[in-house]
N, CA, C and O of each residue as an XYZ file, in Angstrom:
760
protein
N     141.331    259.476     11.908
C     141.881    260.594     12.655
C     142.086    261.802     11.748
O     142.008    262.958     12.166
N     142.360    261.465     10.448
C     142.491    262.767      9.711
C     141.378    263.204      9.491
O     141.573    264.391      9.229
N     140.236    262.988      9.424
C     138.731    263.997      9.269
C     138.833    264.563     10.273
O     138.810    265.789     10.168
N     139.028    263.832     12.038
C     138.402    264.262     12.927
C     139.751    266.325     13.074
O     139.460    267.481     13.381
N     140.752    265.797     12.748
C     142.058    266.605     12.555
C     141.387    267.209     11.415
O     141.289    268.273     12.027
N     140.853    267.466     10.329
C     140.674    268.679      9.330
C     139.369    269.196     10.123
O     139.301    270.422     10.035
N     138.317    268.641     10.866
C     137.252    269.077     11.029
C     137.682    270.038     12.354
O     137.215    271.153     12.589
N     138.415    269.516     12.938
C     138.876    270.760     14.217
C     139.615    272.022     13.201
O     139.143    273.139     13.410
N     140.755    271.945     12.098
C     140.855    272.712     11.500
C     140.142    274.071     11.257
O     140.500    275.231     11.463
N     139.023    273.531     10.753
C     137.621    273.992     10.342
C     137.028    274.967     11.381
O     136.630    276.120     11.214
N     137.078    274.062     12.717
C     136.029    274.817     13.670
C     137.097    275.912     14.077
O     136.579    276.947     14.495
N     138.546    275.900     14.041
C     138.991    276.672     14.817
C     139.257    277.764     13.872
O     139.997    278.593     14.403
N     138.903    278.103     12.566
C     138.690    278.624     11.400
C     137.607    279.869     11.809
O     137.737    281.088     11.927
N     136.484    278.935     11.961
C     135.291    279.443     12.238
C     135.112    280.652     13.570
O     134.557    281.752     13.557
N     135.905    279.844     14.785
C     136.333    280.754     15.996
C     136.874    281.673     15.521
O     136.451    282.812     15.719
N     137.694    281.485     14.947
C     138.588    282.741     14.562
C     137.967    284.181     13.635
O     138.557    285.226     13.356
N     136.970    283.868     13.407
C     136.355    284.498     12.737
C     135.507    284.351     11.361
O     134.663    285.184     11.031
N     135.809    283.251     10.629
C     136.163    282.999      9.282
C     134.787    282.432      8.824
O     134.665    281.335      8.279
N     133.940    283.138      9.051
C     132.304    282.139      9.277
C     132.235    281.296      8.027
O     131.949    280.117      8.237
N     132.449    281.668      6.693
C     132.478    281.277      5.538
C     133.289    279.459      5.663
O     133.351    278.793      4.630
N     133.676    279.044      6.616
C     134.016    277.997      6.856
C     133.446    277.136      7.302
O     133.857    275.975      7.303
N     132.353    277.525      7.786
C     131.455    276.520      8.488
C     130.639    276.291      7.406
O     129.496    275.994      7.756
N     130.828    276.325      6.118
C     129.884    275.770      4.950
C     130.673    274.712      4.965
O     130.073    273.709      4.579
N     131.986    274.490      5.310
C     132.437    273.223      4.824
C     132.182    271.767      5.813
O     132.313    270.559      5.616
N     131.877    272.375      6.620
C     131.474    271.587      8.022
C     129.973    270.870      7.384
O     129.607    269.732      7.090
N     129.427    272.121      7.368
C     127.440    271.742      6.579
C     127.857    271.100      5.360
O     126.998    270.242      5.155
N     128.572    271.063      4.595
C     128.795    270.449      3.493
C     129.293    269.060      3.930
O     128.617    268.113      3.530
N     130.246    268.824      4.601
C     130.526    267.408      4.956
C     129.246    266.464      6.153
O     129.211    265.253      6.370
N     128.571    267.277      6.581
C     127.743    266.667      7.430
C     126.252    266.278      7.263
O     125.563    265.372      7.732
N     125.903    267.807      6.004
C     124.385    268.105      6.262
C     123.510    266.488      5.503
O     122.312    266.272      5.688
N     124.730    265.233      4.407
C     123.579    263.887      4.469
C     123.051    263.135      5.974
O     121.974    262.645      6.313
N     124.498    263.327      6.738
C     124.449    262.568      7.881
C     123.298    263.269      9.352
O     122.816    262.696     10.329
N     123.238    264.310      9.005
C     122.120    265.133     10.091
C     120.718    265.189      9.397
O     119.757    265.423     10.129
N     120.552    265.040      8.356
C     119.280    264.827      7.503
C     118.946    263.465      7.886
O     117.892    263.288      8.496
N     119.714    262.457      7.608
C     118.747    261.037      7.513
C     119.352    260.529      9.185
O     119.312    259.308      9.339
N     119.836    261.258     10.285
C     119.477    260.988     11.471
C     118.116    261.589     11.892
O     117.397    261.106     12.767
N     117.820    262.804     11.099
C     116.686    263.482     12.051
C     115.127    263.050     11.149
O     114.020    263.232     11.655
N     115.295    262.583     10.039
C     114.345    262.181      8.944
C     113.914    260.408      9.787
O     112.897    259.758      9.546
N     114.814    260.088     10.564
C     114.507    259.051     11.425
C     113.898    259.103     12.680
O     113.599    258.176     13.433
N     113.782    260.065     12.781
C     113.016    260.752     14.175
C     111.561    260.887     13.556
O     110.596    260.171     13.825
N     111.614    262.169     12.493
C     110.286    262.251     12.044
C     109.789    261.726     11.333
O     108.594    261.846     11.603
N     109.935    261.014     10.301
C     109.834    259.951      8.935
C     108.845    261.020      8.323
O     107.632    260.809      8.325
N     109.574    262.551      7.626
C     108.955    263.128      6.940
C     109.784    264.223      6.432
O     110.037    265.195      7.144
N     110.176    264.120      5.345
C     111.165    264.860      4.549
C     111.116    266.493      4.648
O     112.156    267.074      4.957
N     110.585    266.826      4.534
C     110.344    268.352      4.849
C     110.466    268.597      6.327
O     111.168    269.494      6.795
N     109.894    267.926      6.897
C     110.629    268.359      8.713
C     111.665    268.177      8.882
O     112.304    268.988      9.553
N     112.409    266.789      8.233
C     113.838    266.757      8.856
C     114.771    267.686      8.282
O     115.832    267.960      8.843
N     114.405    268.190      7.162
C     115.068    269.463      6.039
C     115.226    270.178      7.344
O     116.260    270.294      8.001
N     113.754    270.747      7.675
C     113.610    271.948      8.717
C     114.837    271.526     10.336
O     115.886    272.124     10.579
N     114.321    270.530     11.051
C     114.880    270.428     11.546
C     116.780    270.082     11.468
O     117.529    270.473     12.364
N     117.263    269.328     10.276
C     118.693    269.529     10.030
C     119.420    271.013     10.262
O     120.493    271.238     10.823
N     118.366    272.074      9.568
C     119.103    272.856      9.168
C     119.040    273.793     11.020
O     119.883    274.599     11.416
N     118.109    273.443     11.601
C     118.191    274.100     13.167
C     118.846    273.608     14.096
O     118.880    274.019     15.256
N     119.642    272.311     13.453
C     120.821    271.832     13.921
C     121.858    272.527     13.470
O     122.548    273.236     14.202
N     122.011    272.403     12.457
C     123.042    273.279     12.554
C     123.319    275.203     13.032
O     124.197    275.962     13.443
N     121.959    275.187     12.636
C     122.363    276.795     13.496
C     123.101    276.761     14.518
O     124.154    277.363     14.725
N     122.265    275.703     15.474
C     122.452    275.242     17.342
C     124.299    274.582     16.859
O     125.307    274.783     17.536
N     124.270    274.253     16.298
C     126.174    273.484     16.680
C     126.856    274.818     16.111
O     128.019    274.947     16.493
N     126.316    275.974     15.167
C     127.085    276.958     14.886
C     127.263    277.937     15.936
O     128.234    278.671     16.121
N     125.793    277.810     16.844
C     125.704    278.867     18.034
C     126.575    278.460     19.360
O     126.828    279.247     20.272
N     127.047    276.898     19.298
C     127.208    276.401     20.435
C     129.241    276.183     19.890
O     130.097    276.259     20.771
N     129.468    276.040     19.037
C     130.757    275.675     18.690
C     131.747    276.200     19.466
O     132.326    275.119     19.573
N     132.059    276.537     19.753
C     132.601    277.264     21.002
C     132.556    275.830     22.328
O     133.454    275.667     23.154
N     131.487    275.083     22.239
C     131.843    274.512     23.319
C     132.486    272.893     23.227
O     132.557    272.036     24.107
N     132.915    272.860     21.797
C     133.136    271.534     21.365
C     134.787    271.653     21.650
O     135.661    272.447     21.304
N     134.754    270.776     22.238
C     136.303    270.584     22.752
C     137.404    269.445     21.853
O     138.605    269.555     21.606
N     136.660    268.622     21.596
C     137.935    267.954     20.779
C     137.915    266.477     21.086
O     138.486    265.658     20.366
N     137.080    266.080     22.436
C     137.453    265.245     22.933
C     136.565    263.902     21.883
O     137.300    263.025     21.428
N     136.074    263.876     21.779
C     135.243    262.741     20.271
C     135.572    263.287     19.020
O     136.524    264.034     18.791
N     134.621    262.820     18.114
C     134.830    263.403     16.549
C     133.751    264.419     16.955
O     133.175    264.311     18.037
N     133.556    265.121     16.336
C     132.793    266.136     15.767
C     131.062    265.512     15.198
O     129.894    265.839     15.408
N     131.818    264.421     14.365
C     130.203    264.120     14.230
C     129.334    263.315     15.293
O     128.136    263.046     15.205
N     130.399    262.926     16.530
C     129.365    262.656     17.514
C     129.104    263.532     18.607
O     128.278    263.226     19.467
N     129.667    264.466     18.635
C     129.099    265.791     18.845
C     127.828    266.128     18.320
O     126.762    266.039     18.929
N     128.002    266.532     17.119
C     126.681    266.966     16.257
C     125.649    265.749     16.769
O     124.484    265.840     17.157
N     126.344    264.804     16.654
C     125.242    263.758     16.934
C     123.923    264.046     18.184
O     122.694    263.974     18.229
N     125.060    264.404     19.101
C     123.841    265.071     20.556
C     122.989    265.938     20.121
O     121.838    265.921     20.558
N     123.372    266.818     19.220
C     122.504    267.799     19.051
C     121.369    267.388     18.274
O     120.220    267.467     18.708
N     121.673    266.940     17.105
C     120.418    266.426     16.609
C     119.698    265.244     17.013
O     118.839    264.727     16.299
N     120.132    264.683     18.473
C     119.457    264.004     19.413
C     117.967    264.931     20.027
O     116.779    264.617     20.101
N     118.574    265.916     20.314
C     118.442    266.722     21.292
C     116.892    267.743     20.709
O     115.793    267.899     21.241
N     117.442    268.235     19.494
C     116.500    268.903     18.746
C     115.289    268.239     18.094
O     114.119    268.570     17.899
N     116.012    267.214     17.847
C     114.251    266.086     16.869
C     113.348    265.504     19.032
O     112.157    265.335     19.292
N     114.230    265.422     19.739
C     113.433    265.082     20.904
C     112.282    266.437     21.189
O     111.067    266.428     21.389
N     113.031    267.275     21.123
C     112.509    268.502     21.613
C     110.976    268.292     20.592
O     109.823    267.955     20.859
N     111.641    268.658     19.436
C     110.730    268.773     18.111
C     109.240    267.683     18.173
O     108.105    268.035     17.852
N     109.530    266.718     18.528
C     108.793    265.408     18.885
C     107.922    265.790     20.504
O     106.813    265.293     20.702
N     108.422    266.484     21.307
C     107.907    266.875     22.556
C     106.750    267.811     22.035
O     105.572    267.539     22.269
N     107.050    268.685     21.471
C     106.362    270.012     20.970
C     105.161    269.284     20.005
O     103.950    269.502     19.998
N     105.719    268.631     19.446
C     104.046    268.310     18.366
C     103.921    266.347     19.302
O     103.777    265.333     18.620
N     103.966    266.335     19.974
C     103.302    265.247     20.658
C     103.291    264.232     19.712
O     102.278    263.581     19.966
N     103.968    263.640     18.575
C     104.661    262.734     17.707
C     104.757    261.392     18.631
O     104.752    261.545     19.852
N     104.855    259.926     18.011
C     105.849    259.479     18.680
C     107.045    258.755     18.445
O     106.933    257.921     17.546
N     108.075    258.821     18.948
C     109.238    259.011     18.478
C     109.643    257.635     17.505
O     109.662    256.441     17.805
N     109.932    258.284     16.307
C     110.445    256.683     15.386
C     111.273    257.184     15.115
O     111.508    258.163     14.406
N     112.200    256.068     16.075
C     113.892    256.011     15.792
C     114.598    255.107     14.887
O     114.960    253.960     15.150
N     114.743    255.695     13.878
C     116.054    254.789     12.867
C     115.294    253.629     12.359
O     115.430    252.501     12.832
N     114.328    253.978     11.192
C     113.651    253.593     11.087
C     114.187    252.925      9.519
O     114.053    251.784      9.078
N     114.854    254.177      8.896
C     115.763    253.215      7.460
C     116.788    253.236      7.654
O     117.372    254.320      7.631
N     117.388    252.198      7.900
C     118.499    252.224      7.893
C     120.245    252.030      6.681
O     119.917    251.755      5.527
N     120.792    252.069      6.749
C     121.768    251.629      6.026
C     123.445    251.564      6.265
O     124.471    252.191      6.000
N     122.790    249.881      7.225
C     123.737    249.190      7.419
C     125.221    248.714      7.245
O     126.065    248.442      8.099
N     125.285    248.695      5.757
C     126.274    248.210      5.169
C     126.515    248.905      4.203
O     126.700    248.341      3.125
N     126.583    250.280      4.290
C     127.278    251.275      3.874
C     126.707    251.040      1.951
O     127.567    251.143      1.076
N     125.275    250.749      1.586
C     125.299    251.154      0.420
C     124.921    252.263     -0.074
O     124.419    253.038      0.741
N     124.991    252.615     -1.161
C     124.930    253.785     -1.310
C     124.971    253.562     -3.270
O     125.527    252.837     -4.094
N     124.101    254.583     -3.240
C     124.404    254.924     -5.032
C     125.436    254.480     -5.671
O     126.424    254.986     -5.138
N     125.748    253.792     -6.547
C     126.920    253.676     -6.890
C     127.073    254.288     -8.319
O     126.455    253.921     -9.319
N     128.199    255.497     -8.227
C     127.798    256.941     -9.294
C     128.704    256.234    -10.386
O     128.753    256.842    -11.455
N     129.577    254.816    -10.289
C     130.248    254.062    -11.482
C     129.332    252.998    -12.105
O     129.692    252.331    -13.075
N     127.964    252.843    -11.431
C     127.674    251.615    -12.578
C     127.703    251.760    -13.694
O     127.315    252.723    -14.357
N     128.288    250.565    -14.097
C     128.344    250.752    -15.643
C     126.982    249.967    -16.218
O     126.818    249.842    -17.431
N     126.182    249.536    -15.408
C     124.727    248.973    -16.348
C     123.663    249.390    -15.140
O     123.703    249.079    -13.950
N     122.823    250.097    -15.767
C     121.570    250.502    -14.898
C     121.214    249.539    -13.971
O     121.019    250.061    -12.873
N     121.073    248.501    -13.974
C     120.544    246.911    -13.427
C     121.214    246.723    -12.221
O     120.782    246.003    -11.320
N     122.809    247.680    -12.154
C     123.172    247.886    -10.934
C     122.658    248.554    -10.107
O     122.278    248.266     -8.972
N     122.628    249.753    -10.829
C     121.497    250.647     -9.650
C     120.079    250.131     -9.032
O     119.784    250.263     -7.844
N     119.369    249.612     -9.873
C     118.268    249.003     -9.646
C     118.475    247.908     -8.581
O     117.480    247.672     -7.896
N     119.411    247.312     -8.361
C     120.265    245.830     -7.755
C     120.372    246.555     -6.401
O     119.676    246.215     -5.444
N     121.075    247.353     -6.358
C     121.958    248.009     -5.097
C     120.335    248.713     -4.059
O     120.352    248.718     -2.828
N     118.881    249.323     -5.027
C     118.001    250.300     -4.391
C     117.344    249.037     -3.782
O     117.094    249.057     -2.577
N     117.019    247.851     -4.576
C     116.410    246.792     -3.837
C     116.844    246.337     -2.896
O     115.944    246.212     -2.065
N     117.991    245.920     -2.455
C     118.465    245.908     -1.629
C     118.900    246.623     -0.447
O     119.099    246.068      0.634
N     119.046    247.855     -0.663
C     118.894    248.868      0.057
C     117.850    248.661      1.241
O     118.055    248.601      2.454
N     116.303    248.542      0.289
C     115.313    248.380      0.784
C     114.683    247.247      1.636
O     113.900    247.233      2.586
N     115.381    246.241      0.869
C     115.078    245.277      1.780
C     115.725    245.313      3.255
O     115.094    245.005      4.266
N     117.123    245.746      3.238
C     117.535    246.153      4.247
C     116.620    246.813      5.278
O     116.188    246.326      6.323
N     116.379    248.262      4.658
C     115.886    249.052      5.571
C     114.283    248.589      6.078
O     113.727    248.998      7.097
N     113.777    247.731      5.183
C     112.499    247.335      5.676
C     113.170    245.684      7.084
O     112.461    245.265      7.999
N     113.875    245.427      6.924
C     114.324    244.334      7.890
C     114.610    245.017      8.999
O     114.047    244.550      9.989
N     115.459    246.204      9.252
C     116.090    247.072      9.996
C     114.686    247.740     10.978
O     114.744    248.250     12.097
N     113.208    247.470      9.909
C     112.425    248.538     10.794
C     112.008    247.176     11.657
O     111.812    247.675     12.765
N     111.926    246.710     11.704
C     111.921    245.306     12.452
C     112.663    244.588     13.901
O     112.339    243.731     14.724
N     113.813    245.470     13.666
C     114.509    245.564     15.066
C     114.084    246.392     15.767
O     113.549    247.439     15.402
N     114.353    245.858     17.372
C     114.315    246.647     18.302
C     115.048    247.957     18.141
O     115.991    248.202     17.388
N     114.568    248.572     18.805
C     114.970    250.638     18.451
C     116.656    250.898     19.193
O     117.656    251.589     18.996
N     116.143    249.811     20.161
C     117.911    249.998     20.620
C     119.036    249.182     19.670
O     120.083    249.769     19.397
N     118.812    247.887     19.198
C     119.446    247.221     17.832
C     119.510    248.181     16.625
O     120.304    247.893     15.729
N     118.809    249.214     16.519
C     118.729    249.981     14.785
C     119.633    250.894     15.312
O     120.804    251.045     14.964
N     118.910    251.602     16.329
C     119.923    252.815     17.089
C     121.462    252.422     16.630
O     122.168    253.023     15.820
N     121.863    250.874     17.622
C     123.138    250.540     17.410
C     124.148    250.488     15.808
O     125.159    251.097     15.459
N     123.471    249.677     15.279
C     123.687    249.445     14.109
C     123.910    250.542     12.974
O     124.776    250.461     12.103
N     122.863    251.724     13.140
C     123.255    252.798     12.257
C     124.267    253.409     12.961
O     125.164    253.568     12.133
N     124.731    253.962     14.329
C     125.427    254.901     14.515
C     127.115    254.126     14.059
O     128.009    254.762     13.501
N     127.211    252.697     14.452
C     128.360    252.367     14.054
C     128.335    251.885     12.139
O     129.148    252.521     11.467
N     127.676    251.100     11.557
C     127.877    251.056     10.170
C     127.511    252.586      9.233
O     128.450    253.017      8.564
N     126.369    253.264      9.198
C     126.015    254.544      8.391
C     126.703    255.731      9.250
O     127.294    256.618      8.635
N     126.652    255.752     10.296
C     127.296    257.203     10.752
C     128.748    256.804     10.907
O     129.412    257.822     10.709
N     129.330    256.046     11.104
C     130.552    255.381     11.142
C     131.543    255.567     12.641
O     132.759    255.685     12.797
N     130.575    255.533     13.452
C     131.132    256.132     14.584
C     131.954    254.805     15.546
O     131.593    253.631     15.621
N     132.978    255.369     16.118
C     133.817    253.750     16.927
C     132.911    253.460     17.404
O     131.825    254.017     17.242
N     133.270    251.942     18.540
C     132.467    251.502     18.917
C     132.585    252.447     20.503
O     131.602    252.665     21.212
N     134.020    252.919     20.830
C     134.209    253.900     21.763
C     133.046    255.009     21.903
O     132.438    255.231     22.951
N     132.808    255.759     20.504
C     131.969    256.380     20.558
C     130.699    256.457     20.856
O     130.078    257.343     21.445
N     130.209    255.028     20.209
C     129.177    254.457     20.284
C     128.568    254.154     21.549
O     127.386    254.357     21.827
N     129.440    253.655     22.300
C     129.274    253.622     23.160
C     128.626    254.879     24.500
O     127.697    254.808     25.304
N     129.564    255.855     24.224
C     129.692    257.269     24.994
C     128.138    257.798     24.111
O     127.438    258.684     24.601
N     127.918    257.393     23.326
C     126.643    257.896     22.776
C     125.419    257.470     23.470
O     124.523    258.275     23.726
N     125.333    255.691     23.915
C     124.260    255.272     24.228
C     124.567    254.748     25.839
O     124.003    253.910     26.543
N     125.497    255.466     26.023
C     125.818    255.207     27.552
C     125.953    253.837     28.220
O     125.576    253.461     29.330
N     126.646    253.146     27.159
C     127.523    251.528     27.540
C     128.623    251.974     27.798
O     129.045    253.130     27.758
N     129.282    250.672     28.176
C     130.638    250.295     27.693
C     131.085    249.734     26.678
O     130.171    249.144     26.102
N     132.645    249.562     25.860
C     132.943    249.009     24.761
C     132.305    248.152     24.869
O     131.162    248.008     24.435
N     133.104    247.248     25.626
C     132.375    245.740     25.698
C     131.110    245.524     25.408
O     130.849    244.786     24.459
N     130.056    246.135     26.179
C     128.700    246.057     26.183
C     128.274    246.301     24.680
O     127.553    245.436     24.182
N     128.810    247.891     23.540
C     128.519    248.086     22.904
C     128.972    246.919     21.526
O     128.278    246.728     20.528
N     130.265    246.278     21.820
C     130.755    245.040     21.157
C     129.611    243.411     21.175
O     129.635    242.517     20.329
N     128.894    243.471     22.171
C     128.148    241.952     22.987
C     126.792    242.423     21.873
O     126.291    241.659     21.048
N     126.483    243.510     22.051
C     125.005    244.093     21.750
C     125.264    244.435     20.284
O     124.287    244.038     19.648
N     126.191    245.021     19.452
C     126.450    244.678     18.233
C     126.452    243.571     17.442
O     125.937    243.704     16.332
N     127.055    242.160     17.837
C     127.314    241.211     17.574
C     125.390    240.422     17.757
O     124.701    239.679     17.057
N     125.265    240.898     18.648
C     123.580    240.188     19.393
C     122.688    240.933     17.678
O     122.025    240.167     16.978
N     122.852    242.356     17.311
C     121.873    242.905     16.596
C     122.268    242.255     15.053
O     121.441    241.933     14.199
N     123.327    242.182     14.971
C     124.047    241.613     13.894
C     123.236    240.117     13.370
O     122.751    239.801     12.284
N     123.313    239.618     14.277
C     122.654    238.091     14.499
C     121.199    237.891     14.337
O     120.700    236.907     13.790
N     120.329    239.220     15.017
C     118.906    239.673     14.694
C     118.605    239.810     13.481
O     117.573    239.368     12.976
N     119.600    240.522     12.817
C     119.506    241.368     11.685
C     119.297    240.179     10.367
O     118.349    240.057      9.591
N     120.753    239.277     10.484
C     120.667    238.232      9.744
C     119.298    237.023      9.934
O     119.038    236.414      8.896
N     118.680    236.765     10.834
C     118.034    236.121     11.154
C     116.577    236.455     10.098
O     115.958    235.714      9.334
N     116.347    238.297     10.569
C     115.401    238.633     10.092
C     115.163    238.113      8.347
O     114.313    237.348      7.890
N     116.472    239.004      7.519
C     116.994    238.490      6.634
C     116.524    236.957      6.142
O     115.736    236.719      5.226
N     117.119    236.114      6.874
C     117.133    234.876      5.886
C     115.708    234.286      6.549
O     115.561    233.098      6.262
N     114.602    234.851      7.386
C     113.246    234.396      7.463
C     112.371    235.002      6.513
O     111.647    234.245      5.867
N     112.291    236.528      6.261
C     111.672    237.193      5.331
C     111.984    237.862      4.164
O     111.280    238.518      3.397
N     113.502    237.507      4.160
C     113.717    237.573      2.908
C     114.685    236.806      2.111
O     115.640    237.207      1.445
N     114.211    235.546      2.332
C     114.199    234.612      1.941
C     114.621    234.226      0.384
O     115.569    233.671     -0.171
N     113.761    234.648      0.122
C     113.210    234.788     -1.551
C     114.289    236.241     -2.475
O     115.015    236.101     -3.459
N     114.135    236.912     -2.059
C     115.274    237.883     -2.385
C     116.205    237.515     -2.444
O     116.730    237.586     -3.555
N     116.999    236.898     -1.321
C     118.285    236.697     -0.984
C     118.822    235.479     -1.903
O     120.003    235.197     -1.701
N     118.244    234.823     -2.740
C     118.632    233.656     -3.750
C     118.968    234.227     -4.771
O     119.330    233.577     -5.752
């Protein structure tokens, strides 16, 4: 609750006039709108392009964000909205959430022996290569609640369930996920 409380801070900053504030918004958001829309296109230079025309669109539209979710599932519609469009326009077809990262790893900027880093990217990968393996509605699920960190409330209001439903179908992808895991990667996982 306190992000979602500094990030209204922020926007009502921005209303007010204070444009120089909405860097802090792009600053807290612009990893999480990059590797949603880099999952749409699976091509680094478009999703650059397209992140950053997300945010224009949530700077042009801010005004209509009310309060009622977080903010980043707000943004979330939009860069729904824009990589669809984007994908309409060049006749693409749509690859959704394609790397994922599940279980929140991430660089770790304390290893103290390289072998960690190396430890943590393999894995990473194996992840995200298991992840491309699920169904699009299982990856969908899985990133918006573990990497984007969104409730399951949200989650829900995102993919147009209910808790429950979004709780049954979590637990179901969870189970996919591991399955995939200990069939093909097998050998890793020892």
């Amino acid at each position: 609750m306190q992000g979602q409380t500094n990030d209204i801070a922020v926007i009502q900053l921005v209303l007010q006039g204070k444009q120089a504030a909405y860097a802090t918004l792009v600053d807290r958001y612009q990893q999480y709108v990059f590797t949603l829309a880099l999952r749409y296109v699976n091509n680094r230079e478009v999703a650059e392009e397209l992140a950053q025309d997300v945010f224009v669109k949530a700077y042009r539209f801010l005004a209509d964000f009310k309060g009622n979710s977080k903010f980043s599932t707000w943004l979330y519609t939009i860069v729904n909205s824009t990589c669809l469009s984007y994908l309409r326009k060049k006749n693409e077809g749509v690859l959704l959430l394609e790397e994922e990262k599940m279980i929140g790893i991430s660089d770790n900027q304390f290893a103290e022996k390289p072998t960690d880093k190396l430890e943590q990217k393999t894995t990473k990968q194996m992840l995200d290569s298991a992840i491309k393996l699920l169904p699009e509605e299982d990856a969908l699920l899985l990133t918006l609640f573990y990497q984007a960190e969104q409730s399951v409330d949200e989650v829900g209001a995102i993919m147009g369930l209910t808790t429950s439903n979004i709780k049954v179908r979590l637990f179901r992808a969870r189970g996919k996920l591991r399955d995939i895991l200990e069939t093909r990667f097998k050998a890793e996982l020892c």
